[in-house]
C-alpha positions in Angstrom: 18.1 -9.3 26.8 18.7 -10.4 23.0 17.1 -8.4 20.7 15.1 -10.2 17.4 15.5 -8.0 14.6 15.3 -8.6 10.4 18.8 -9.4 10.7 18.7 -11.9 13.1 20.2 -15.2 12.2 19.0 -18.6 13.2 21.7 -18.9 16.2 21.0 -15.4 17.0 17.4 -16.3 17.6 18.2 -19.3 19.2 20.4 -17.4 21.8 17.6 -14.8 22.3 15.0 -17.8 23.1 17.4 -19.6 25.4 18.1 -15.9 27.5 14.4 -15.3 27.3 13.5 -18.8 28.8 16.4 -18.6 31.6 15.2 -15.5 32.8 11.8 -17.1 33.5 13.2 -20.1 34.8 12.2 -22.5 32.0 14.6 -25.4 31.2 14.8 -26.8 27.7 16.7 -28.8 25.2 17.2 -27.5 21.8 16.8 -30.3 19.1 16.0 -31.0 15.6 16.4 -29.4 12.9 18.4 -26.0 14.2 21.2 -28.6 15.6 20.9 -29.8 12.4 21.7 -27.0 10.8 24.6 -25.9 13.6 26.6 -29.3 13.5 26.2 -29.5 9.5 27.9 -26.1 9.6 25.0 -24.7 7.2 24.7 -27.7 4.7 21.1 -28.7 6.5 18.7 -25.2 6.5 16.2 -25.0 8.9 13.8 -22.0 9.7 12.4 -23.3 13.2 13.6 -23.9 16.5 12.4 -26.9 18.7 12.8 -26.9 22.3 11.9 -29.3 24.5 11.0 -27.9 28.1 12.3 -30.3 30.9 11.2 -28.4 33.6 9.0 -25.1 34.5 7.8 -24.3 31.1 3.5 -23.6 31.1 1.4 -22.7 28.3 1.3 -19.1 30.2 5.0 -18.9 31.1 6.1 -19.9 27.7 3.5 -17.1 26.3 5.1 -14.5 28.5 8.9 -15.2 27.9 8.0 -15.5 24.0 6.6 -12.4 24.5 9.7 -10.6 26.1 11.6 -11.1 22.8 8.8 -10.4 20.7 7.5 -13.4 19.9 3.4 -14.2 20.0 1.8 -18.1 20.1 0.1 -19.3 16.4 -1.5 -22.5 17.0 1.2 -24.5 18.1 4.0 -22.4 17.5 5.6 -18.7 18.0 5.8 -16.4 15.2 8.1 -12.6 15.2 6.9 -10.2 13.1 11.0 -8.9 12.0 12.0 -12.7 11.6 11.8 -15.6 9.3 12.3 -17.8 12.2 9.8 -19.7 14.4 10.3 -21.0 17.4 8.2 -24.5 18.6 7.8 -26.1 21.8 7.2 -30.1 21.0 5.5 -32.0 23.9 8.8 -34.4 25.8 10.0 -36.1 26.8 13.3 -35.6 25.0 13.6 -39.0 23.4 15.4 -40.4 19.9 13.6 -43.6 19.1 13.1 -45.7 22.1 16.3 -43.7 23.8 15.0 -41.2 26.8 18.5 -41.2 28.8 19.7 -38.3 26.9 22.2 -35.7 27.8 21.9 -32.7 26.1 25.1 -30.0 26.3 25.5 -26.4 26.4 27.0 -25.0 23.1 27.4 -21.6 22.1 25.1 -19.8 19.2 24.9 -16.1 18.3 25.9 -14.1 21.2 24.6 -16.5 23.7 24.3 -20.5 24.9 21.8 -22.9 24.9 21.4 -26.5 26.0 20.9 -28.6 23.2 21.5 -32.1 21.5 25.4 -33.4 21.5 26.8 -33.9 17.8 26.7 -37.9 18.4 22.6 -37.3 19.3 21.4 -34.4 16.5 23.3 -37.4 14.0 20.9 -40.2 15.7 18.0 -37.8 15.7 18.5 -37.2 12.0 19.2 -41.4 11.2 15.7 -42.1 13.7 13.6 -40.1 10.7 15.8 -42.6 7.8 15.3 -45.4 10.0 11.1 -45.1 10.9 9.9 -42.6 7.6 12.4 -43.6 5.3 13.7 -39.5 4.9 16.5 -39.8 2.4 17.1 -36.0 3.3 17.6 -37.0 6.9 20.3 -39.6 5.9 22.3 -37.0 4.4 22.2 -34.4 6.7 23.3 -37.6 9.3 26.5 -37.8 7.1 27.1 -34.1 6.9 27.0 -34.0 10.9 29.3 -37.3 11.0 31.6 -35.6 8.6 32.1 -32.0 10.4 31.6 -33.3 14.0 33.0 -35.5 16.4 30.8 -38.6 16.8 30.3 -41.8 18.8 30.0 -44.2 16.1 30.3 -47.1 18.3 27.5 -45.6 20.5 25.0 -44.7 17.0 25.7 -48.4 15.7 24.7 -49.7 19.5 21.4 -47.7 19.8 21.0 -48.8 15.8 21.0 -52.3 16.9 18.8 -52.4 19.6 16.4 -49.7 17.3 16.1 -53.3 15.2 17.7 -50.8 12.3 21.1 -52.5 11.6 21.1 -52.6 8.2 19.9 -48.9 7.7 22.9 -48.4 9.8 25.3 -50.4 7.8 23.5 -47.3 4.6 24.5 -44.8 6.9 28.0 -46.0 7.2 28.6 -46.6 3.7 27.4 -43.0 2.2 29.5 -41.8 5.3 32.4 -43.6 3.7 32.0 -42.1 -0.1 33.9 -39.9 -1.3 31.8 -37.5 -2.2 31.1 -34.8 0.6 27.6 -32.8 0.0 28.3 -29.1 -0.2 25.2 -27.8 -1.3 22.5 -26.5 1.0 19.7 -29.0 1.9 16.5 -26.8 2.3 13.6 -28.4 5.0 10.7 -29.6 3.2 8.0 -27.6 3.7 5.3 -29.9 3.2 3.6 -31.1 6.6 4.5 -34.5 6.4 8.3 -34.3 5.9 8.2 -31.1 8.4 6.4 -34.0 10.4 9.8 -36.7 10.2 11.9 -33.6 11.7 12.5 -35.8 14.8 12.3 -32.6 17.2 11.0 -34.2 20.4 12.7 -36.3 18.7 11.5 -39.8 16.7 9.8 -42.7 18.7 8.9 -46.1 18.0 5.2 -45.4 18.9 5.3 -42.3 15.6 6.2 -44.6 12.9 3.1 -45.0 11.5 1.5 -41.7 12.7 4.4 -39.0 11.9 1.4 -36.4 12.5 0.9 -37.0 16.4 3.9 -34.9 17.3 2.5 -31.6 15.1 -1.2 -32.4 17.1 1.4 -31.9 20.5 3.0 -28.5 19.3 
């Protein structure tokens, strides 16, 4: 089993709480704002890890495979004493906007693998927090994915259409097309309602005008 230690980086923990949750049968998704910072190869940097449990995943289950890799439940969320990191568990079902037929993929972090969002979906889940909040962040990080990823574009301007977000999608595609290309680490906002527009579970129609239901879930 993966070890969580000081040094531990955000894939590293990421492969420690997929191990952890395979062991005890648990299957999950990971989403928001750790793909993020995966597909963005850095430029996005997050300090929590969102799964979303599809199947065998209780309060006490989740409290007992946390606790394998050191991890103990605050509130709505698992803390490590060595680590910077935290780990949440937002309530499913994995959605990004009105979209719940998604297929997550298995990629490859730290010494380990984990289900998680495709490229083409951690791009959508970062547009659905432009789109319903208006997170100018979010629309940048969508363009640093697009830029240093392989993704459906046909298939993001489909599900923007029938979102009713068109023209934010027409934004999207024309900062996608500057030439400019952001370099610079963008840092995840610690105030509650931006951490709030991290579309982790992820961003539905029914939380545009209540961003704070999803942290009342964790």
């Amino acid at each position: 089993m993966t070890t969580v230690t000081a040094r531990s980086t955000l894939a590293d923990v990421a492969a420690a709480v997929a191990d952890a949750l395979h062991r005890a049968g648990i299957v999950a998704v990971l989403t928001g704002g750790a793909c993020a910072t995966f597909y963005s190869d850095g430029v996005y940097q997050s300090h929590d890890l969102d799964f979303i449990v599809r199947s065998g995943g209780t309060r006490r289950s989740l409290d007992e495979a946390m606790a394998a890799i050191g991890f103990a439940r605050q509130h709505d969320r698992y803390v490590h004493p060595a680590s910077p990191f935290f780990v949440e568990f937002p309530r499913g079902p994995l959605a990004i906007g009105d979209d719940v037929e998604i297929t997550p993929v298995t990629i490859a972090v730290g010494r380990g693998r984990t289900l998680a969002l495709s490229p083409t979906d951690a791009c959508r889940d970062r547009l659905a927090a432009f789109y319903y909040w208006i997170d100018r962040q979010s629309l940048q990080v969508a363009v640093a994915i697009a830029r240093r990823q392989r993704v459906d574009l046909t298939s993001i301007e489909r599900w923007s259409v029938r979102e009713g977000q068109a023209d934010k999608f027409q934004e999207f595609k024309r900062e996608l097309s500057r030439g400019s290309v952001v370099t610079t680490a963008v840092r995840e906002t610690s105030s509650k309602t931006a951490r709030a527009a991290r579309p982790a579970r992820t961003t539905r129609r029914s939380d545009r005008e209540t961003p704070d239901r999803r942290r009342r879930a964790r």
